[in-house]
C-alpha positions in Angstrom: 14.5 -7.0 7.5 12.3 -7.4 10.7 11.0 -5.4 13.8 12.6 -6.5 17.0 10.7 -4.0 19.0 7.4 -2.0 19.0 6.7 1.2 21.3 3.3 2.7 21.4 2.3 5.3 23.5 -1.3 7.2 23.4 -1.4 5.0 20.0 -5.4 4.2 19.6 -6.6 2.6 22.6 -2.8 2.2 23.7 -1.9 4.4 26.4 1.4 2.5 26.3 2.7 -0.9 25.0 6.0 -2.3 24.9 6.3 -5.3 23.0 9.5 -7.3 21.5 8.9 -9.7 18.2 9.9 -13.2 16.5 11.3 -12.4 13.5 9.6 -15.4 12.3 5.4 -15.4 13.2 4.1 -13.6 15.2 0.0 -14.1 15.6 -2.3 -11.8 18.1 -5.1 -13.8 18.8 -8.5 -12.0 20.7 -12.2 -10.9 19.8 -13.2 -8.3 17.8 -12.5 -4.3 19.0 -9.7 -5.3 21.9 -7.0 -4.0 19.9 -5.4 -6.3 17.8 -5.4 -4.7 14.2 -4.8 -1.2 16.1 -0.9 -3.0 17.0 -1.1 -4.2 13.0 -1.8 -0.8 11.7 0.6 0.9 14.0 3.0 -1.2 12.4 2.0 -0.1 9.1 2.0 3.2 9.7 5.5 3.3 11.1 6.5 1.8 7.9 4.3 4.5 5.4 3.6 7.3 7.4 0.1 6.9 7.1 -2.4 4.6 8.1 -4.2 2.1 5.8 -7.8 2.5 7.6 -8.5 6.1 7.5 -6.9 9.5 6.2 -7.8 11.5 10.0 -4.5 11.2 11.6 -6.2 12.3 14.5 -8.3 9.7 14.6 -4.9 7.3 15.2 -4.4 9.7 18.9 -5.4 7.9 22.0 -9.0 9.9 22.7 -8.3 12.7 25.5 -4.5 13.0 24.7 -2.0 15.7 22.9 -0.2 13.6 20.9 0.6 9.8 19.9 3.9 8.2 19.3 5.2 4.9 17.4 8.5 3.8 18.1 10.3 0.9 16.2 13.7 -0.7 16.0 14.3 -2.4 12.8 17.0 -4.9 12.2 18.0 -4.3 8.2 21.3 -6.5 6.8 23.8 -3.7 8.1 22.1 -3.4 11.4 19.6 -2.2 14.0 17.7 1.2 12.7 15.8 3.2 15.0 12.3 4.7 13.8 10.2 7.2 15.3 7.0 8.2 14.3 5.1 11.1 16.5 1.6 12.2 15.4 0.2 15.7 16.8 -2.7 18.0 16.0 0.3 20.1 14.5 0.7 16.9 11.8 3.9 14.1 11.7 7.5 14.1 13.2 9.2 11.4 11.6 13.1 10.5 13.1 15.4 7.8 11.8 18.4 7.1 13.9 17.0 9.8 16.0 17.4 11.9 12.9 14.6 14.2 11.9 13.3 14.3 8.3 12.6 17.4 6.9 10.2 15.5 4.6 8.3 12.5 4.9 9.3 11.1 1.2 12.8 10.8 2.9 11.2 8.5 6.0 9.1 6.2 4.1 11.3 3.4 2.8 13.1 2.9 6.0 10.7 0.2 6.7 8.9 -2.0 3.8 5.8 -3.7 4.7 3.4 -5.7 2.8 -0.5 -5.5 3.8 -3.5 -7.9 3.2 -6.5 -7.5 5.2 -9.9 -8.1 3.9 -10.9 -5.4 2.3 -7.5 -6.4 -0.2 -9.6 -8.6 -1.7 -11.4 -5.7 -3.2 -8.4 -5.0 -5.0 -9.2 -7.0 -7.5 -13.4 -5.9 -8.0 -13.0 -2.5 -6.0 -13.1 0.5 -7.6 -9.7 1.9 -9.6 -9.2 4.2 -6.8 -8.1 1.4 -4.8 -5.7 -0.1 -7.3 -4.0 3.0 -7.9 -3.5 3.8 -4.1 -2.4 0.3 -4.5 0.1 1.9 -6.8 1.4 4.9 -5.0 1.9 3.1 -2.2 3.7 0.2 -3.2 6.1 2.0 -5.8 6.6 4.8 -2.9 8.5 1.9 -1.2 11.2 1.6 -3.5 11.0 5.1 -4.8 11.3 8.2 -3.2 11.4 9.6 -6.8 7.9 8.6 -7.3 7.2 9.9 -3.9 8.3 13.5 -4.2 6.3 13.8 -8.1 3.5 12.4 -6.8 3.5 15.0 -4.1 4.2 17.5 -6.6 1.4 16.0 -9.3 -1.1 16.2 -6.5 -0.4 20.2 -5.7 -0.2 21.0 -9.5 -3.4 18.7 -10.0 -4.9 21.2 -7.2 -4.1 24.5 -8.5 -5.1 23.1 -12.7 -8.6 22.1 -10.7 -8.6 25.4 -8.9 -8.5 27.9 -12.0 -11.2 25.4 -13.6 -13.4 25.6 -11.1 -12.9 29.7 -10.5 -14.2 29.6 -14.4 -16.7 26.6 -14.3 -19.1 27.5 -16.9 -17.3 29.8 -19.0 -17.1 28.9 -23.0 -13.3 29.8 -22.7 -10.0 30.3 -20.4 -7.1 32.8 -20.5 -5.3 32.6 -17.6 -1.4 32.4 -18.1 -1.2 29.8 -15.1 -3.4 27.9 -16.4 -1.2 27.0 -19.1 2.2 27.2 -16.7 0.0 24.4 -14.5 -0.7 22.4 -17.4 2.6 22.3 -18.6 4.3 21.5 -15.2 0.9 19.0 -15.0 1.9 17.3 -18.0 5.6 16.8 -17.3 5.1 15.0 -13.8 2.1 13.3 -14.7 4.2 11.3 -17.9 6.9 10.8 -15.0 4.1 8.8 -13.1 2.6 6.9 -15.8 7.0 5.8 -16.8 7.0 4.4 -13.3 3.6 3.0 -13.3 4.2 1.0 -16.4 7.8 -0.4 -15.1 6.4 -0.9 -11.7 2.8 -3.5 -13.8 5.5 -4.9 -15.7 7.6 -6.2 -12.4 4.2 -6.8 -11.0 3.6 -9.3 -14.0 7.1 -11.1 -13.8 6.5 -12.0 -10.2 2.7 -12.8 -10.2 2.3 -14.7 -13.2 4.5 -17.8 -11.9 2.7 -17.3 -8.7 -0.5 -17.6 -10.0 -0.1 -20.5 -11.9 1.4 -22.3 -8.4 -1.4 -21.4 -6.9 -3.8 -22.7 -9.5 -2.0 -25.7 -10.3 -1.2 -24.7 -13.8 -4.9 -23.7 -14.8 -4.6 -19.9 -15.1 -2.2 -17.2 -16.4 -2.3 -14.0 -14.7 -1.6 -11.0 -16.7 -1.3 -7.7 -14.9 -1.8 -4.1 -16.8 -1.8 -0.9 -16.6 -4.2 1.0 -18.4 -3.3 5.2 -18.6 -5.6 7.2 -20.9 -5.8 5.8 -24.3 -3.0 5.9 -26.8 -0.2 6.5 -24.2 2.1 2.8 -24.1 5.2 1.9 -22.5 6.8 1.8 -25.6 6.3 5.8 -26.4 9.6 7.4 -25.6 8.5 10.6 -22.4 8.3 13.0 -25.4 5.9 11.0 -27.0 3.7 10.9 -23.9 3.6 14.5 -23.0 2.9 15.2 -26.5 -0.5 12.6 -26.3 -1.4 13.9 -22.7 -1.7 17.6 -24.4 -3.8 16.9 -27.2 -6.3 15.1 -24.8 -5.9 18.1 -22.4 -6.6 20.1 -25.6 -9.8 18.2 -26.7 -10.5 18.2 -23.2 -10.9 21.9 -22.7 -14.5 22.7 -22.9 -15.4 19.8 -21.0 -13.2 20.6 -18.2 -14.5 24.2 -18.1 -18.0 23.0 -17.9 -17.2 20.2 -15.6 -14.7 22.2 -12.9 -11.8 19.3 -12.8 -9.2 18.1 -15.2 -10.1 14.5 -17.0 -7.0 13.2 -18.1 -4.3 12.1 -16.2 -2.9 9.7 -14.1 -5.5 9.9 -11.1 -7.8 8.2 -13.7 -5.6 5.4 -14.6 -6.1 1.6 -13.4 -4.7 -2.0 -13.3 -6.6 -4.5 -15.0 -6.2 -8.1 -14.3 -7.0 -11.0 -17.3 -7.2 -14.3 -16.0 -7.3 -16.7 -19.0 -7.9 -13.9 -21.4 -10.9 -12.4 -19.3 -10.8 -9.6 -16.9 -11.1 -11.5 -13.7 -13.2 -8.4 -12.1 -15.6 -8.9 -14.4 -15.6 -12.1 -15.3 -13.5 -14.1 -12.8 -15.2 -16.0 -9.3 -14.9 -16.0 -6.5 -11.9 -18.1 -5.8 -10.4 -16.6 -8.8 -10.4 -13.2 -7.6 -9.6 -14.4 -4.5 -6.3 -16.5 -6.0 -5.8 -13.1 -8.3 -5.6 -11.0 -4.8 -3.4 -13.9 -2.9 -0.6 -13.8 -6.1 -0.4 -10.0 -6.3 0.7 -10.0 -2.0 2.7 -12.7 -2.7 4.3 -11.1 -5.9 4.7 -7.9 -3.9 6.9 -9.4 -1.8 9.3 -10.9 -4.0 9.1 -7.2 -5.7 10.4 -5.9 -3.0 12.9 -8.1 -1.9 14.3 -7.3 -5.5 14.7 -3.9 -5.6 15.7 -3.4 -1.9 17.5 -6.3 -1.2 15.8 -7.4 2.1 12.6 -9.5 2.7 9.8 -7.1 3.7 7.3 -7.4 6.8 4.5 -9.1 6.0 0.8 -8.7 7.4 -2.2 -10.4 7.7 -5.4 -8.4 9.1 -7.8 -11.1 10.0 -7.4 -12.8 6.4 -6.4 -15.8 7.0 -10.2 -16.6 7.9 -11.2 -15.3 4.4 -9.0 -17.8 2.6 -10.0 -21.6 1.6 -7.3 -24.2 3.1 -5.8 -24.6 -0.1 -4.7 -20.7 -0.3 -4.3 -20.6 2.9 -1.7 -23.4 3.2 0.2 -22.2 0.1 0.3 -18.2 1.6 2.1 -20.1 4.9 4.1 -22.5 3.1 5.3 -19.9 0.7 6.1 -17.4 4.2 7.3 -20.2 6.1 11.0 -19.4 7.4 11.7 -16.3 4.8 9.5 -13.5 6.1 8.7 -12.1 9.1 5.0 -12.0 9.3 2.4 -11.0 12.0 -1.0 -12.1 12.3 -4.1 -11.5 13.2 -6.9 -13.8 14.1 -9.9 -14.5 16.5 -8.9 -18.5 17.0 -6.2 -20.0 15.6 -7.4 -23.5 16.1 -8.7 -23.8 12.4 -5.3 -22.8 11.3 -4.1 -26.3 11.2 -0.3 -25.5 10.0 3.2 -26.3 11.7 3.8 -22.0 10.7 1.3 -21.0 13.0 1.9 -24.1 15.7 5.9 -22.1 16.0 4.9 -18.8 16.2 5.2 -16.3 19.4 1.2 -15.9 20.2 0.1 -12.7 21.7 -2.9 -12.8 23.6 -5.3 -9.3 23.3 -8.2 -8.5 25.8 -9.4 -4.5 26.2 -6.1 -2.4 24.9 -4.3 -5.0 26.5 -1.3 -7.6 24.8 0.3 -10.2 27.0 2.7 -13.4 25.6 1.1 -16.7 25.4 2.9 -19.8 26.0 3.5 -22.5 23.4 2.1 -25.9 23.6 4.7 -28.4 24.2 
């Protein structure tokens, strides 16, 4: 798939832009704060419904006006789709084909993206919150199953947390919802962890291979998921629910004196071994930095899988954060099979034939104007 057209209007510091795409490279080139990763994040959050910088959608509103819109037409293998994103005080209208979903789980998956920006990097040594929003996101892709329990793990996790707090303190708990929550808690969260653990394991096929390309055979990548201890992949759902309780169980007082629930899936994390060692840990540098470059690359292939179509692929200033080696093997492994925008403040240490044929956007205060090639 790839975007053939891109409408903003009161979209950051957009009152209105109008731009038509390569579905090849496509590379915005200007200083800092002019606007370039504000046309990369609209992008993105056309595709998820929410923005990968911050959670204010209001912060996404051109300053002064009512209301923001993205507007996309997406070329998928059985034709143009239409996307529509508007963003109000009020919340999100999403359309597709001028359609309007009644939920947003039903909107997200029209168009897949892959992101790396900088602050991917930290994927790899940020904190597990990270890597499971890494999670959500990328399985909410190819999954609007996942998307709708998730939703529902989150308001369940809410109300469990609410009754715990209301008795914060207290040696014991009777409240019948408390136990309807935890029950309900315990069903959805198992359905998470099922999905995480086939979602690490796809994650592995694709990366490992990758990894070791990009190493030149020196390292073996090896991608898990870690849920609460003894809860495996192998455990039929049963199984699961039945561990998740008795941790809940011996969990009890703990939660009462603490005010939140301790178990569960928003505690889980990825861990990734590099030779054996946990590269966060353990790894440098470069290694975390190769370990970061073969998960993108991974995701991609992921997703071209289980949908059938090459995502959108891109790159948030990163290109400057990467060595020439990786750098040459992220374009050479792009080059002619993904549609991939850029972002970057010069493009003349870029020395790759990718980046000499792609459509250059020029970006100066808000605004975007279509560079010529060299000849």
């Amino acid at each position: 798939m790839h975007i053939e057209k891109l409408k903003l209007i009161n979209y950051r510091n957009y009152e209105k832009l109008e731009l038509s795409f390569s579905p090849q490279i496509n590379v915005f080139i200007g200083e800092n704060a002019q606007g370039k990763t504000n046309v990369m994040e609209a992008i993105y959050v056309l595709a998820m419904a929410k923005s990968h910088r911050t959670a204010n959608d209001r912060e996404l509103i051109r300053w002064g006006a009512d209301y923001g819109k993205i507007e996309g037409v997406v070329e998928r293998k059985y034709g143009p789709l239409p996307l529509e994103l508007i963003l109000s005080k009020k919340g999100k209208k999403a359309r597709v084909n001028h359609l309007e979903q009644q939920r947003l789980s039903d909107y997200i998956g029209q168009l897949n993206v892959v992101m790396f920006a900088p602050e991917d990097l930290h994927l790899i040594k940020g904190s597990p919150q990270v890597r499971r929003r890494f999670l959500d996101m990328e399985i909410g892709q190819v999954s609007r199953v996942y998307l709708h329990d998730l939703l529902s793990f989150q308001k369940v996790l809410r109300q469990r947390n609410s009754i715990l707090r209301a008795n914060q303190g207290r040696k014991e708990l009777q409240d019948v919802m408390f136990d309807v929550y935890t029950d309900q808690y315990i069903g959805l969260a198992v359905q998470i962890m099922r999905k995480r653990f086939a979602f690490a394991e796809l994650l592995q096929k694709w990366a490992e291979p990758i990894h070791a390309g990009i190493s030149r055979g020196k390292e073996e990548l090896r991608v898990i998921y870690e849920p609460l201890k003894g809860i495996d992949p192998d455990q039929s759902p049963e199984e699961m629910k039945e561990r998740l309780g008795e941790k809940l169980a011996g969990l009890r007082s703990r939660e009462l004196e603490r005010g939140v629930t301790l178990a569960g899936p928003h505690r889980d994390d990825l861990t990734f071994l590099v030779n054996g060692h946990n590269v966060q840990t353990y790894g440098s540098q470069g290694q975390q930095r190769t370990a970061a470059l073969s998960l993108k690359l991974a995701e991609i292939e992921l997703l071209k899988q289980e949908t059938g179509e090459s995502p959108v692929l891109l790159l948030d200033d990163v290109l400057s954060e990467l060595d020439d080696y990786r750098q040459s093997h992220l374009l050479n492994t792009i080059q002619g099979q993904v549609q991939t925008f850029v972002t970057t403040t010069n493009i003349s240490g870029i020395n790759h034939e990718t980046i000499r044929e792609a459509d250059l956007y020029r970006v100066e205060s808000g605004a975007v104007s279509a560079e010529q090639k060299d000849v």
